[in-house]
C-alpha positions, -999 to 999 in steps of 0.1 A, spaced: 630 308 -187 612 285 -158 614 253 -174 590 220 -160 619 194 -168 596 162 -160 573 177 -187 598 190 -211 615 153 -210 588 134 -215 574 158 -242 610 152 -259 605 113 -255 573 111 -273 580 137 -298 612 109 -304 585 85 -307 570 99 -337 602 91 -355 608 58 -339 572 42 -349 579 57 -383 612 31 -384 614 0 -405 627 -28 -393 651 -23 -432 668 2 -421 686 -6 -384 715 -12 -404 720 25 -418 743 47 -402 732 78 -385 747 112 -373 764 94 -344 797 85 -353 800 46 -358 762 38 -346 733 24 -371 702 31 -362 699 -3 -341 725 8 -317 716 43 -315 680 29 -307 696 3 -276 718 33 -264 685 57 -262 666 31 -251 690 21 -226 696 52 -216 659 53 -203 658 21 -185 684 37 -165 663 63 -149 641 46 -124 675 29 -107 691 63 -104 663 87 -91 654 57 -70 689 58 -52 705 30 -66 741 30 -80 754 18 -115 769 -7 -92 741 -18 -78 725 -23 -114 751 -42 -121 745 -55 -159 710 -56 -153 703 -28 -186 729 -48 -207 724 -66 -241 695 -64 -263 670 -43 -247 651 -45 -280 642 -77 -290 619 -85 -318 598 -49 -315 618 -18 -311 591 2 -313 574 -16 -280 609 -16 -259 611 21 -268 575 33 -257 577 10 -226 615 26 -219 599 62 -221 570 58 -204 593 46 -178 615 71 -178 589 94 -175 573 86 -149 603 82 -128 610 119 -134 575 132 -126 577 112 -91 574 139 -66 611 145 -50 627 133 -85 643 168 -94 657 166 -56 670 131 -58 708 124 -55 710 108 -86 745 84 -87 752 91 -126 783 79 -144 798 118 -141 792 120 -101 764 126 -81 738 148 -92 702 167 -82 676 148 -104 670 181 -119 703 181 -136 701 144 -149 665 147 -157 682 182 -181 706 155 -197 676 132 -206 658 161 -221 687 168 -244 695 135 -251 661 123 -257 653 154 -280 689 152 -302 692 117 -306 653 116 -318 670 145 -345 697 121 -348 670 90 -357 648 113 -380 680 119 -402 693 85 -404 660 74 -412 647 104 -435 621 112 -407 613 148 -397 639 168 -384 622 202 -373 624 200 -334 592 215 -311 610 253 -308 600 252 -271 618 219 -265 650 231 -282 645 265 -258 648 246 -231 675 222 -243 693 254 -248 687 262 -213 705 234 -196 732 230 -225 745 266 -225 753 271 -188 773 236 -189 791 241 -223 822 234 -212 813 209 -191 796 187 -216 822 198 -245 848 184 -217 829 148 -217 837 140 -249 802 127 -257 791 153 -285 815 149 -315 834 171 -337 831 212 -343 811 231 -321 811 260 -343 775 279 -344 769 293 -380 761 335 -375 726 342 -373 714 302 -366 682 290 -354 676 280 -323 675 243 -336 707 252 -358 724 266 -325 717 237 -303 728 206 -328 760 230 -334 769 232 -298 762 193 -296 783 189 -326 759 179 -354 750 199 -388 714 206 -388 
Protein backbone atom coordinates (compact mmCIF):
# COMPACT_ATOMS: atom_id res chain seq x y z
CA UNK A 1 0.00 0.00 0.00
CA UNK A 2 1.79 3.50 -1.34
CA UNK A 3 0.67 5.71 1.25
CA UNK A 4 0.83 10.03 0.62
CA UNK A 5 1.59 10.58 4.50
CA UNK A 6 1.33 14.65 4.21
CA UNK A 7 -2.14 13.83 2.88
CA UNK A 8 -3.10 10.99 5.06
CA UNK A 9 -2.08 13.29 8.22
CA UNK A 10 -3.76 16.09 7.57
CA UNK A 11 -6.87 14.20 6.30
CA UNK A 12 -6.66 12.48 10.03
CA UNK A 13 -6.40 16.14 11.57
CA UNK A 14 -9.44 17.42 10.12
CA UNK A 15 -11.40 14.38 10.23
CA UNK A 16 -10.27 15.00 14.40
CA UNK A 17 -11.82 18.25 13.80
CA UNK A 18 -15.14 17.13 13.19
CA UNK A 19 -15.19 15.80 16.72
CA UNK A 20 -13.32 18.63 18.29
CA UNK A 21 -15.89 21.56 16.94
CA UNK A 22 -18.61 19.15 18.13
CA UNK A 23 -17.07 19.71 21.92
CA UNK A 24 -18.70 21.69 24.60
CA UNK A 25 -16.87 23.73 26.54
CA UNK A 26 -19.15 21.24 29.68
CA UNK A 27 -17.48 18.60 29.14
CA UNK A 28 -13.36 19.23 29.30
CA UNK A 29 -13.68 17.83 32.66
CA UNK A 30 -14.82 14.15 31.60
CA UNK A 31 -12.38 11.48 31.36
CA UNK A 32 -11.58 9.79 28.20
CA UNK A 33 -9.95 6.51 26.96
CA UNK A 34 -6.46 7.89 27.91
CA UNK A 35 -5.64 6.83 31.18
CA UNK A 36 -5.76 9.87 33.71
CA UNK A 37 -6.60 12.61 30.85
CA UNK A 38 -10.03 14.65 30.58
CA UNK A 39 -10.80 15.77 27.58
CA UNK A 40 -8.96 19.27 28.28
CA UNK A 41 -5.65 17.67 28.61
CA UNK A 42 -6.03 15.20 25.89
CA UNK A 43 -6.96 18.32 23.77
CA UNK A 44 -3.45 20.43 25.02
CA UNK A 45 -1.45 17.10 24.43
CA UNK A 46 -2.90 16.73 20.72
CA UNK A 47 -2.74 20.15 20.27
CA UNK A 48 0.64 20.36 21.54
CA UNK A 49 1.67 17.66 19.82
CA UNK A 50 1.05 19.70 16.50
CA UNK A 51 2.70 22.87 17.40
CA UNK A 52 5.58 20.72 17.62
CA UNK A 53 5.86 19.87 14.00
CA UNK A 54 7.12 22.96 12.22
CA UNK A 55 10.31 23.14 14.88
CA UNK A 56 11.15 19.60 14.18
CA UNK A 57 10.85 19.25 10.27
CA UNK A 58 12.46 22.63 10.34
CA UNK A 59 15.69 21.27 12.00
CA UNK A 60 15.28 22.49 15.34
CA UNK A 61 15.82 20.43 18.52
CA UNK A 62 13.40 20.07 21.62
CA UNK A 63 16.22 21.96 23.11
CA UNK A 64 16.20 24.50 21.02
CA UNK A 65 12.27 24.87 21.68
CA UNK A 66 12.93 25.07 24.87
CA UNK A 67 9.42 25.62 26.72
CA UNK A 68 8.24 27.55 24.04
CA UNK A 69 4.94 24.73 23.36
CA UNK A 70 4.43 24.66 27.28
CA UNK A 71 1.26 25.66 29.23
CA UNK A 72 -2.02 26.45 28.01
CA UNK A 73 -1.90 26.25 24.39
CA UNK A 74 -5.73 26.56 24.46
CA UNK A 75 -6.89 29.46 25.98
CA UNK A 76 -10.42 30.64 25.95
CA UNK A 77 -11.33 28.65 22.32
CA UNK A 78 -10.12 25.14 21.94
CA UNK A 79 -11.69 24.79 18.92
CA UNK A 80 -9.54 27.92 17.32
CA UNK A 81 -5.99 26.63 18.96
CA UNK A 82 -6.88 23.28 17.50
CA UNK A 83 -7.64 24.20 13.77
CA UNK A 84 -4.82 26.78 13.81
CA UNK A 85 -2.44 23.74 15.43
CA UNK A 86 -3.51 21.46 12.47
CA UNK A 87 -3.34 23.65 9.80
CA UNK A 88 0.10 24.12 11.05
CA UNK A 89 1.04 20.89 11.30
CA UNK A 90 -0.06 20.34 8.05
CA UNK A 91 1.50 22.33 6.19
CA UNK A 92 4.78 21.67 7.74
CA UNK A 93 4.45 18.19 6.49
CA UNK A 94 3.45 18.98 2.91
CA UNK A 95 6.71 21.32 2.62
CA UNK A 96 8.62 19.78 -0.10
CA UNK A 97 11.75 17.85 1.62
CA UNK A 98 9.56 17.20 4.89
CA UNK A 99 9.32 13.29 4.56
CA UNK A 100 13.34 13.69 4.09
CA UNK A 101 13.95 15.98 7.02
CA UNK A 102 16.10 14.72 9.99
CA UNK A 103 13.54 15.26 12.37
CA UNK A 104 15.17 15.54 16.21
CA UNK A 105 12.11 13.75 17.98
CA UNK A 106 12.06 12.81 21.64
CA UNK A 107 12.80 8.85 20.50
CA UNK A 108 16.03 9.87 18.29
CA UNK A 109 16.48 11.28 15.09
CA UNK A 110 14.14 10.34 12.51
CA UNK A 111 13.24 10.78 8.47
CA UNK A 112 10.14 13.20 8.47
CA UNK A 113 8.38 10.31 6.88
CA UNK A 114 8.46 8.34 10.01
CA UNK A 115 7.38 11.18 12.43
CA UNK A 116 4.95 12.59 9.97
CA UNK A 117 3.50 8.24 10.32
CA UNK A 118 3.40 8.93 14.17
CA UNK A 119 1.29 12.13 13.60
CA UNK A 120 -1.04 10.31 11.39
CA UNK A 121 -1.66 7.73 14.12
CA UNK A 122 -1.79 9.98 16.76
CA UNK A 123 -3.93 12.47 15.16
CA UNK A 124 -6.43 9.73 13.90
CA UNK A 125 -6.62 7.65 17.52
CA UNK A 126 -6.71 10.29 19.83
CA UNK A 127 -9.67 12.09 17.55
CA UNK A 128 -11.29 8.14 18.39
CA UNK A 129 -10.13 8.86 21.74
CA UNK A 130 -12.11 12.53 21.84
CA UNK A 131 -15.32 11.12 19.94
CA UNK A 132 -15.70 8.50 22.91
CA UNK A 133 -15.15 10.75 25.76
CA UNK A 134 -17.37 13.09 24.24
CA UNK A 135 -20.16 10.66 22.68
CA UNK A 136 -18.97 11.95 19.17
CA UNK A 137 -18.62 9.48 16.22
CA UNK A 138 -16.28 6.88 16.54
CA UNK A 139 -16.29 5.06 12.96
CA UNK A 140 -12.75 6.09 11.56
CA UNK A 141 -12.31 6.84 7.48
CA UNK A 142 -11.31 2.87 6.62
CA UNK A 143 -8.57 4.27 4.35
CA UNK A 144 -7.06 6.35 7.19
CA UNK A 145 -7.03 3.40 9.58
CA UNK A 146 -5.36 1.28 6.40
CA UNK A 147 -2.73 3.41 6.50
CA UNK A 148 -2.39 3.81 10.24
CA UNK A 149 -2.15 0.12 10.08
CA UNK A 150 0.70 0.46 7.72
CA UNK A 151 3.13 2.40 9.82
CA UNK A 152 1.93 0.73 13.24
CA UNK A 153 2.35 -2.94 12.24
CA UNK A 154 6.03 -2.87 11.01
CA UNK A 155 6.98 -0.99 14.37
CA UNK A 156 4.87 -3.04 16.84
CA UNK A 157 7.34 -3.71 19.04
CA UNK A 158 8.86 -0.65 18.80
CA UNK A 159 5.88 1.45 19.89
CA UNK A 160 4.54 -1.48 22.39
CA UNK A 161 8.35 -0.88 23.89
CA UNK A 162 7.54 3.04 24.35
CA UNK A 163 5.15 2.55 26.78
CA UNK A 164 2.79 5.20 25.22
CA UNK A 165 -0.20 2.96 24.23
CA UNK A 166 -1.68 1.40 27.43
CA UNK A 167 -2.81 -1.81 28.57
CA UNK A 168 -3.65 -5.28 26.45
CA UNK A 169 -2.78 -5.44 23.02
CA UNK A 170 -4.80 -8.41 22.39
CA UNK A 171 -6.68 -8.22 18.74
CA UNK A 172 -10.15 -9.96 19.07
CA UNK A 173 -10.24 -12.94 16.00
CA UNK A 174 -11.83 -11.83 13.03
CA UNK A 175 -11.64 -7.70 14.05
CA UNK A 176 -12.08 -4.88 11.82
CA UNK A 177 -9.57 -2.94 10.59
CA UNK A 178 -10.65 -0.13 13.12
CA UNK A 179 -11.02 -2.96 15.86
CA UNK A 180 -7.44 -4.23 14.88
CA UNK A 181 -5.65 -0.89 15.07
CA UNK A 182 -7.28 0.54 18.57
CA UNK A 183 -6.36 -3.14 19.87
CA UNK A 184 -2.71 -2.96 18.88
CA UNK A 185 -2.79 0.75 20.44
CA UNK A 186 -4.37 -0.60 23.46
CA UNK A 187 -7.92 0.72 23.37
CA UNK A 188 -11.37 -1.28 23.10
CA UNK A 189 -13.20 -0.09 20.14
Amino acid sequence: MSIDLPEAHARALDNTHEVVVAIHSSQMGDPTPCDGWDVRTLLQHIVSGNLWVTPLVSGQSIDDVGDRLEGDLLGADFVSAYHRSAAEAAAAFRRKGAMEAPCAVSYGPVPGEVYCGHRLIEALVHGWDLAVATGSQTALPGDLVEACLAVVEPQLDMLEGSGAFGGDHTVPAGASPQVRLLALLGRAG
